[in-house]
N, C-alpha and C positions, 0 to 999 in steps of 0.2 A: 363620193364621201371618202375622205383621206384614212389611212390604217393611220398613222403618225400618231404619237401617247398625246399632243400638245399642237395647237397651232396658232400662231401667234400672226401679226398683221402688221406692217410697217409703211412707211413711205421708203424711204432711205434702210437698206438694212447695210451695215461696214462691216466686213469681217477684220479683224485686227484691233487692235486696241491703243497702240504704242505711238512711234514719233511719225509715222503716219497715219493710224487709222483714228487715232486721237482727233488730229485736226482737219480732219474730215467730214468727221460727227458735229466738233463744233463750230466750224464755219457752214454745214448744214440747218444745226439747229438756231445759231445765229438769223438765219435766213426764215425763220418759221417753218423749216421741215419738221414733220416727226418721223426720228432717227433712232434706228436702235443698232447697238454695240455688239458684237460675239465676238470674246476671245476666249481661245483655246486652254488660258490659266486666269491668273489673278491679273487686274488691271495696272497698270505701272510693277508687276514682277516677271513678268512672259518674252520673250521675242531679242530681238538683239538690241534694241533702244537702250535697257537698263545700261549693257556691259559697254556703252560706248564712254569714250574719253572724257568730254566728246567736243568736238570742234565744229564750227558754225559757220559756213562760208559769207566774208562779206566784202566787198570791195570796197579799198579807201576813200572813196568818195562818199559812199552812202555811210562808213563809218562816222566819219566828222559827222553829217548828218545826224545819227544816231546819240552822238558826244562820245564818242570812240576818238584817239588820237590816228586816224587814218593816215596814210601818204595820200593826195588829193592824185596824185599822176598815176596810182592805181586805178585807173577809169573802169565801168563798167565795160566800155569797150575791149580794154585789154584783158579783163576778165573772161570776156566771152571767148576772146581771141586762145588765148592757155588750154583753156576746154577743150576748142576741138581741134587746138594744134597737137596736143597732148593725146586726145582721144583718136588718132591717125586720121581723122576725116571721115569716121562712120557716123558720126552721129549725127540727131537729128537736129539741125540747127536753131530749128523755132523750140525747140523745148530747152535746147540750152539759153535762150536768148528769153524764154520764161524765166527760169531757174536765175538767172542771173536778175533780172527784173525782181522777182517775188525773194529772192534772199532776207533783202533787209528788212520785208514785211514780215516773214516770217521768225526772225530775231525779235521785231517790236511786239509781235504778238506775244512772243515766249516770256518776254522780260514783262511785259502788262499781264502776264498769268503766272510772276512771281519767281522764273525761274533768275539763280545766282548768276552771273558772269563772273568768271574768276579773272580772267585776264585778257587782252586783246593783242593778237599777231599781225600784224602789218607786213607787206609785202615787198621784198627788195629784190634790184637787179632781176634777176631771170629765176627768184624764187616763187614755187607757189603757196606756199602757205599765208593764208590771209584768213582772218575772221574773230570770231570770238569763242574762249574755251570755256568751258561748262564742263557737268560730268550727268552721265547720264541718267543717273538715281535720281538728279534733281530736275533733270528735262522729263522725266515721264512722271513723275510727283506735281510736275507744273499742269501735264496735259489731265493726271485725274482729277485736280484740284480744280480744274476749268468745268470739265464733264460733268465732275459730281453740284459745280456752283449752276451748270445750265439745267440738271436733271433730265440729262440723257440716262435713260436705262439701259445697262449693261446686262448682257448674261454672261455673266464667268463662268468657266469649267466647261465649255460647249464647246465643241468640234464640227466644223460646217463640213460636211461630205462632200456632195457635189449641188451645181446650183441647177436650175431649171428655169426651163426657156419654154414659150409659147408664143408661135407665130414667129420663132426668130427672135424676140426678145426677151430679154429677162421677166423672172416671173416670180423669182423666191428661190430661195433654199431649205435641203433637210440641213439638219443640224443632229448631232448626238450626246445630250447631256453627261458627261463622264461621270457625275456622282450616281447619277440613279440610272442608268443606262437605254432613259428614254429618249427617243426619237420625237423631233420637235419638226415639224410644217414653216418656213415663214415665209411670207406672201408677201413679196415689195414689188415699187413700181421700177426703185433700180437698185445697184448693187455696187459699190466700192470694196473691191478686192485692197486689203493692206497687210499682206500676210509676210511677206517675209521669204528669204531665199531658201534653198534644199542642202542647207551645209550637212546635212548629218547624210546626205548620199555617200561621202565620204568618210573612213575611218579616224583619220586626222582632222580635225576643223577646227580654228577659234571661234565659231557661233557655238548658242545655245543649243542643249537636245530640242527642242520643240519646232526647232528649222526645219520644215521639210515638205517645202516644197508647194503645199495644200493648193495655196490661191491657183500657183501659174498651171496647176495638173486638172485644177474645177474647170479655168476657162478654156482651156484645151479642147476636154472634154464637151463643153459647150459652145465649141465651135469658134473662140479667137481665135488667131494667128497670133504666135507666137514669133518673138524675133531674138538674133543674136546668143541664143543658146547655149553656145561652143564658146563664149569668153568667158571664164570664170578665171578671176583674181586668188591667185595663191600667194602667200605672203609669207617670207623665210624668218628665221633667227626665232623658229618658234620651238618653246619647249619643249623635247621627247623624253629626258629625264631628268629629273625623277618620275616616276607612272602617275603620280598622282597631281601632276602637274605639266602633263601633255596635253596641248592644246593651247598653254597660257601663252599671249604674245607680248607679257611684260619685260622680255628679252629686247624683241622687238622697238617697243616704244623706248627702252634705256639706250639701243641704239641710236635713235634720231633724237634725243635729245639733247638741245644746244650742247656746243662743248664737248661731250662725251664721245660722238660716233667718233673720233678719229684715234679714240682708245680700243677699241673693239677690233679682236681680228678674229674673221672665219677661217680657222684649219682643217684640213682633214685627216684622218687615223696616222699617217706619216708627219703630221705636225706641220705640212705644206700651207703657208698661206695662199690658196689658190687662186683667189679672185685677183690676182696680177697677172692670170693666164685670159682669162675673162675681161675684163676693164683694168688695163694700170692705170686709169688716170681717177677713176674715182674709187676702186676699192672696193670695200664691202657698205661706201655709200652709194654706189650705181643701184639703178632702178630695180623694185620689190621683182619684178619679172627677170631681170639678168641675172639678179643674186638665186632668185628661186630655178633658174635654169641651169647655172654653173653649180649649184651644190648638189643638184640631182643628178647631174654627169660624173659628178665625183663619187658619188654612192653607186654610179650604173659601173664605174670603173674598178669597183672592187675597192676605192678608198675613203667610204663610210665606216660610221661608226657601226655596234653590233645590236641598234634598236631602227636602223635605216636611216640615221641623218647624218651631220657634219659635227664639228665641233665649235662652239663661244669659249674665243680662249682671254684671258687678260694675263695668262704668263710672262708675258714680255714686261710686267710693269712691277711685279716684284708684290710680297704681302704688305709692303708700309703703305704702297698707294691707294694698293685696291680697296685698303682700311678706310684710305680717306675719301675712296670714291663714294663708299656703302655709306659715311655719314652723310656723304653728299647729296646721295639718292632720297639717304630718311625728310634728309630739311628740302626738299625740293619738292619730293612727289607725296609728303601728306598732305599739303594744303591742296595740291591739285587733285589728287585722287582719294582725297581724306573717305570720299562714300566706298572708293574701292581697298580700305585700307590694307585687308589683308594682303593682297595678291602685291600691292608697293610697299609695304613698309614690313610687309614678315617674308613673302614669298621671295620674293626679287634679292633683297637682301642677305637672304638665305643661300640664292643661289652663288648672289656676287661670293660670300664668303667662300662655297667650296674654290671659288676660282684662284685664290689664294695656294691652292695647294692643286689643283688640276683643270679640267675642263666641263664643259655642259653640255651634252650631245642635245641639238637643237637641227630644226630643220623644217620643212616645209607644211602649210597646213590650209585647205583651202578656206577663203576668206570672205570673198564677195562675190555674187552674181550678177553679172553686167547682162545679162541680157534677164528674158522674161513675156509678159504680155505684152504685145504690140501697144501702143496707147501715141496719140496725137499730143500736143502741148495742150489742150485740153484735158490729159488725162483720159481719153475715151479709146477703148476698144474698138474691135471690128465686131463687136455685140451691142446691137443698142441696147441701152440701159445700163452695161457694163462697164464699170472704170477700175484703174488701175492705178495704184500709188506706191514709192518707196521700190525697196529691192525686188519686188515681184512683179515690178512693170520691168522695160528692156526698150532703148532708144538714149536715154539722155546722154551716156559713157561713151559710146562709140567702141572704140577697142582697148582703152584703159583708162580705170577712173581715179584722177588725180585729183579732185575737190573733194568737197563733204557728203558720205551719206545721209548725216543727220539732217545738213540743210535738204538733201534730196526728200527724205523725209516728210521734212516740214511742209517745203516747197509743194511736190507733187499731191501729198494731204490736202492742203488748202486749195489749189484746183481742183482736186475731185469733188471736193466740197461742193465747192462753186456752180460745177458744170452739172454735178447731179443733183443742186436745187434747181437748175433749170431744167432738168430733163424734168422732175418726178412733178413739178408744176405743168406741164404739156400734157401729163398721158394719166390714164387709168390704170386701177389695178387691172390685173387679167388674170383670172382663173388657171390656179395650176394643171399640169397635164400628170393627169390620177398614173397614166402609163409610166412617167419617168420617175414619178413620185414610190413606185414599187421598185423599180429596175433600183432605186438606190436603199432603201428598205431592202429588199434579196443581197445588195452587196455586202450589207451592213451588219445583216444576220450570218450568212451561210459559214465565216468560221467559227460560230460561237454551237451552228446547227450537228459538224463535224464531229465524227466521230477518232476517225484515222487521218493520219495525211503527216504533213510533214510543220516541225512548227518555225516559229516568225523567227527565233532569234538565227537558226541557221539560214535562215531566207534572206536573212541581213548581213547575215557572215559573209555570202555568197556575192550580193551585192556589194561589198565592201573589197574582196577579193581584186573582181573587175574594175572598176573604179582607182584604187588603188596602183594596181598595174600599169592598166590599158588606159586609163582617161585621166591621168594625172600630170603633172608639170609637162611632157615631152610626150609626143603624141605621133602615130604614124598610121597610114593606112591601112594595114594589116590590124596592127590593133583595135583600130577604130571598127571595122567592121567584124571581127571578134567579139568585140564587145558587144555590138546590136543583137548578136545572136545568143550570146550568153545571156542578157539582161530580159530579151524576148522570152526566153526561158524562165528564168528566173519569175519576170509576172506572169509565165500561162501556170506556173506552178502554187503561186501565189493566190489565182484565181479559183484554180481548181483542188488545191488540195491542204491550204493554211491551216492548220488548228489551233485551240489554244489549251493552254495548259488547267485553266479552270471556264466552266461556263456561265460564269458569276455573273451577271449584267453592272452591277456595281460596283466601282472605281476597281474596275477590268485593262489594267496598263495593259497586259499584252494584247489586247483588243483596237485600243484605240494604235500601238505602233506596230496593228496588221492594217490599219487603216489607210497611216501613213505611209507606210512602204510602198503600198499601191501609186501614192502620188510620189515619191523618192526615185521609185522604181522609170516610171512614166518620165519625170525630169530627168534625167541621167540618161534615156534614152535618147529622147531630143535633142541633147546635148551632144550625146556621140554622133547621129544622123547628120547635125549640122557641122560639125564638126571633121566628118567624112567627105561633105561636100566642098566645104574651104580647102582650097588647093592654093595654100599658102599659108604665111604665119603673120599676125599683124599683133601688136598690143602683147596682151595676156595669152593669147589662142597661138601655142608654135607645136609646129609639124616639122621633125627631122627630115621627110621627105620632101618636104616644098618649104624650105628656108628662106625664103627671098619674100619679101614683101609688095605685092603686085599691083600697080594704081592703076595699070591699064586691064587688066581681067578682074580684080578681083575688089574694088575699090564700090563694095556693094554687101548690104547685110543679107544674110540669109535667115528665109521666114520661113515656118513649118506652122499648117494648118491641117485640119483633120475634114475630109473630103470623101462624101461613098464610103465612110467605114476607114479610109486609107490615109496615112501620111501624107501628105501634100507638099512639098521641096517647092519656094520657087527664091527670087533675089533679086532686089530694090535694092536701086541707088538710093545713097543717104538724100534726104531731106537740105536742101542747100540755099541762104539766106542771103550772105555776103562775103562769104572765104569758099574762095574756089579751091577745091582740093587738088592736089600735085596730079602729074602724070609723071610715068617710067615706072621702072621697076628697081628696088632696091636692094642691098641684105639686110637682113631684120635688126642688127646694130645698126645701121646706118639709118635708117626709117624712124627708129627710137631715141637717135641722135646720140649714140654710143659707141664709143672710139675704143673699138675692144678688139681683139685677136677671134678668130671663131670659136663662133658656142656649138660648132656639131665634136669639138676634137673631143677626146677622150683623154 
């Protein structure tokens, strides 16, 4: 007999709610499953989906299809090809070769559940920008509007702990009601992980606070392998000041759009524009990872700004232009971001105007998690029952992700769907195991049990410390394994002696972000492990010690699996279809196809 306050019974249980756990549920319930929903907030307000752009991968062929004005010589094939020419060759090719497959279904689907298209990008010469823009207020308004028309039931405000397994396969999850701070039993036959990346491991990030981590640190825990780890996407020209707009990457997007990037120059405290030491031929338009590695050399060099970034300068154009940049910005980016109004039309413009008379200390902020739970082009785990969709799976990217996460989203959503109305159709429920159903019960309790000990927010600080240092843009051995030993610490501390500031069981914040730390903690571990073991720098993932990018040793992702209680290190070649990956050994400009001077100088 369960302790649990609640226990509830499903076929399909989806953790997530957003631009993958959305269409998950409903290409489930489509299928006559009963499907039930947990997310961690309110449905269409939670997760990164809201604060996306958001852009929609589509290849010109399937556009025209669509009634998009496509270029038709944008082939699917050339699509697939960008991916994992782009992604260095780690990736898994049949899941790109879904992804590119299920794009356009997943646009029809979105547009048949109401969502806007504001415009369509078409794909020229050697660019990759191809698809259709939306924003993503109205992509996750489209997915409730579906859910709530199928009468899929949702629990809002629930935090899924960890999941449980019997006989090796799934079996249910605890859940923790955050208003009334009962503990909930649910009993499924399988499980669609759609949770989302661990941005807030880090002190900088453009994700949401609610990132962290949950899904990829449950299936860990319950025995997936885990892959690709050690690539995480950091992404520059991101705001550090003003304070209360650190984090925003509305810098960012004013760079790349049309027109404008070749207005923008990155300086540093000397007023140097540096990225001509770095890439002269493209600037401070060369790729999100050169830009985010030459401006963190310039702050390791003593010529950063005094909050740790660089500077967004427009001094060179004088205050008439920049005046007419900022109307530019307002008639441009309200229609496109009209749901994001504030952040384009008050924030952004705000900023442009100080540029008028100085600069914007901006600088780096991590973005996306390229790796994650292992998962096949099915979407399936090395758990049966277990699937995996969106940022918190790890395979499609390879070593940098140059398409849409939104489509990845969509894309991977819709096959889990898929593949867990086939599984949950084969198998029975199976009785939870009462033993693990306590072991997470005692996790759940024991800081609220506390009397003494140390509390979460420094537990975070601490975390954030290492992280920030040690496992951020530029990375080395010594550090790396520093950090395992710091962070090792940091969770036995965590475990054994977290307290909280009230022992309220009701809407108990610091409770549920001891929760998460536990999984922050966990991801950022594996992250450095794998990252320890890459002896080399490919994509997003660079090591000042092994700067070369290596196709004959290292042309393999590395998986961590939990084994006897133990980390498990092992490394698989990528997945391989039709594009045989290079051999030799390059330097990591050369590899990235960037005709730059070196990024170890100082």
């Amino acid at each position: 007999m369960t302790s649990c306050d609640r226990t509830m019974k499903t076929d399909l249980l989806v953790v997530g709610s957003e631009g993958a756990g959305g269409p998950a549920a409903i290409e489930a319930r489509q299928r006559g499953i009963d499907v039930l929903i947990v997310t961690k907030g309110k449905i269409s307000q939670c997760g990164a989906s809201q604060m996306a752009g958001a852009d929609f991968n589509l290849d010109g062929k399937s556009a025209i299809a669509l009634g998009f004005p496509g270029d038709e010589r944008d082939s699917p094939e050339r699509f697939f090809s960008d991916i994992v020419r782009e992604g260095l060759y780690l990736n898994n090719q049949r899941m790109v070769e879904k992804y590119v497959e299920y794009c356009p279904r997943s646009i029809k689907d979105l547009m048949d559940w109401g969502m806007r298209i504001y415009t369509y990008e078409s794909a020229h010469a050697e660019e990759m920008a191809r698809g259709v823009i939306a924003s993503g207020v109205l992509w996750v308004r489209a997915i409730r509007k579906k859910v709530k028309e199928l009468g899929i039931p949702v629990l809002q405000d629930h935090m899924v702990v960890d999941l449980l397994t019997t006989g090796g396969r799934m079996a249910g999850a605890v859940a923790l009601d955050i208003k009334t701070g009962e503990t909930v039993l649910i009993q499924s036959k399988a499980v669609v992980l759609a949770s989302g990346g661990w941005h807030r491991a880090y002190r900088t990030t453009s994700g949401p606070y609610d990132l962290s981590g949950d899904g990829i640190a449950m299936a860990y825990r319950a025995g997936a392998k885990l892959t690709s780890m050690e690539m995480v996407q950091f992404i520059p020209f991101t705001v550090y000041w003003p304070p209360k707009a650190r984090g925003s990457i509305c810098l960012y997007i004013f760079s790349q759009f049309p027109g404008v990037g070749d207005f923008v120059h990155l300086v540093n405290a000397s007023g140097e524009r540096f990225m001509q030491k770095y890439d002269p031929q493209t600037m401070e338009q060369s790729t999100k990872g050169i830009v985010a590695i030459a401006s963190e050399l310039e702050v390791e060099a003593g010529r950063g700004g005094p909050n740790g970034g660089v500077f967004f300068s427009l001094e060179h154009l004088g205050p008439e232009m920049v005046e007419m940049i900022i109307q530019g910005v307002k008639a441009q980016f309200i229609e496109r971001f009209k749901e994001k109004r504030h952040e384009f039309t008050h924030l952004l413009p705000e900023l442009l105007e100080h540029c008028k008379v100085g600069r914007i200390e901006c600088g780096n902020a991590a973005h996306y998690m390229l790796g994650g739970i292992k998962v096949n082009e099915r979407a399936e785990s090395t758990v049966p029952g277990l699937f995996a969709a969106g940022e918190c799976s790890g395979g499609l990217w390879g070593a940098v992700r140059v398409a849409s996460a939104c489509s990845e989203a969509g894309v991977q959503g819709k096959i889990a769907g898929e593949a867990a109305s086939e599984c949950v159709s084969k198998v029975s429920h199976v009785s939870a195991d009462e033993q693990q159903v306590q072991s997470v019960l005692e996790c759940i309790t024991r800081p609220i049990a506390r009397t003494q000990g140390i509390r979460v927010a420094e537990l975070t600080r601490r975390m954030h410390d290492v992280s920030g240092k040690k496992l951020w843009v530029i990375k080395d051995g010594n550090g790396l394994k520093s950090a395992l030993e710091e962070l090792k610490q940091v969770q036995s501390e965590l475990e054994e002696t977290a307290i909280l500031g009230t022992k309220s069981r009701r809407l108990n914040d610091e409770w549920i972000r001891c929760l998460e730390l536990r999984n922050l903690l966990t991801c950022l571990e594996l992250s450095a492990k794998a990252g320890h073991a890459r002896k080399e720098s490919r994509g997003e993932f660079f090591r000042r010690d092994f700067t070369d990018t290596d196709n004959d040793e290292w042309l393999k992702t590395v998986e961590i699996a939990k084994q006897d209680g133990e980390d498990a290190v092992s490394f698989e070649p990528p997945v391989v279809t039709s594009i045989t990956p290079p051999i030799g050994r390059l330097t990591f400009q050369e590899a990235i196809g960037v005709a730059t001077a070196s990024l170890t100088r100082k």
